[in-house]
Phi, psi and omega in degrees: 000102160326153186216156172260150167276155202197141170212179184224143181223129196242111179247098201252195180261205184292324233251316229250349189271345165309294183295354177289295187319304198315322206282325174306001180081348175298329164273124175311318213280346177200081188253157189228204184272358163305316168303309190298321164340281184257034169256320202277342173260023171062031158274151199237120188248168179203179176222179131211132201020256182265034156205153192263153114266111172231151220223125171247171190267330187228123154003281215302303173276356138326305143338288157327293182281321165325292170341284177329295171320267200324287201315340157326290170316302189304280177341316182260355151093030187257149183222102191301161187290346200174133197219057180286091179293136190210135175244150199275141185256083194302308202300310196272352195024086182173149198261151193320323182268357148304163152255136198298157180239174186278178198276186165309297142008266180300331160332292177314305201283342223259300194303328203122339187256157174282159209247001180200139157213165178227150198264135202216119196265110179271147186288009171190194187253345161261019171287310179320266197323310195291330188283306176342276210297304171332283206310307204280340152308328169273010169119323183305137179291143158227139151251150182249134157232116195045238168281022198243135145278122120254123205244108163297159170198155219267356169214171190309316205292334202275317185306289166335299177310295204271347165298333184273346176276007164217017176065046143266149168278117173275157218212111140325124171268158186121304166291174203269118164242138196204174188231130136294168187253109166303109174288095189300153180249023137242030165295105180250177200310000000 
């Protein structure tokens, strides 16, 4: 049976976070029985720097370790910056109190760029220009570089379609597209 991911996210200050880590067993030198605690409910704490994690299968058994936490916290006379239950958002891979973020796609069009392009090598530069004209007559962005198209398009599929309908390469839009030059290796100066 699949579990869901759950986390608690404990945000102290510099001073307050050692001893909490000492007591979660996370510093070797004085794990006790709060560490035992929450090994014996299979749970997994971490850290980065001044914030704690612990990561449960379930809401429930989550619950349960916040309790545990706060009364720690209390104990140590500590009162965290921030005490965040967070469930992990698979589909979106990002835990719920994230902001969701927009995709590559919609980035890219944010940016300027088309979000799929394709490259299209013409056997000279005014075969370039006449597909240049064409293509940007059926709606497409274009750059021309010599003998070279390059035509955006706003999704993978769109790309794809249209490379095979013209012997083009599709390309992330947005990146450095460049030619080496073949050099013959007996030229000489």
């Amino acid at each position: 049976m699949a579990k869901d991911d759950w986390r608690l996210r404990i945000e102290l200050q510099e001073t307050h976070s050692y001893p909490l880590l000492e007591r979660l067993g996370l510093v070797k030198d004085e794990a006790d029985e709060l560490a035992a605690e929450l090994r014996d409910s299979r749970l997994a704490v971490t850290h980065d720097e001044d914030t704690v994690f612990v990561y449960a299968a379930s809401s429930l058994e989550l619950e349960k370790a916040k309790a545990v936490v706060q009364r720690e916290l209390e104990e140590l006379g500590y009162r965290p910056d921030a005490l965040i239950t967070e469930h992990w958002l698979a589909a979106e891979e990002r835990w719920d109190d994230q902001p969701a973020t927009a995709d590559l796609e919609q980035e890219a069009v944010r940016e300027g760029y088309a979000p799929w392009e394709v490259r299209i090598p013409c056997a000279d530069h005014g075969a370039a220009e006449k597909l240049a004209d064409e293509l940007e007559a059926e709606g497409y962005g274009v750059l021309r570089r010599w003998s070279y198209v390059i035509a955006g398009t706003a999704t993978k599929e769109d790309a794809e379609a249209l490379a095979e309908r013209l012997h083009g390469q599709v390309e992330a839009g947005g990146e450095l597209v460049y030619e080496a030059v073949r050099v013959h290796p007996f030229t000489v100066f």
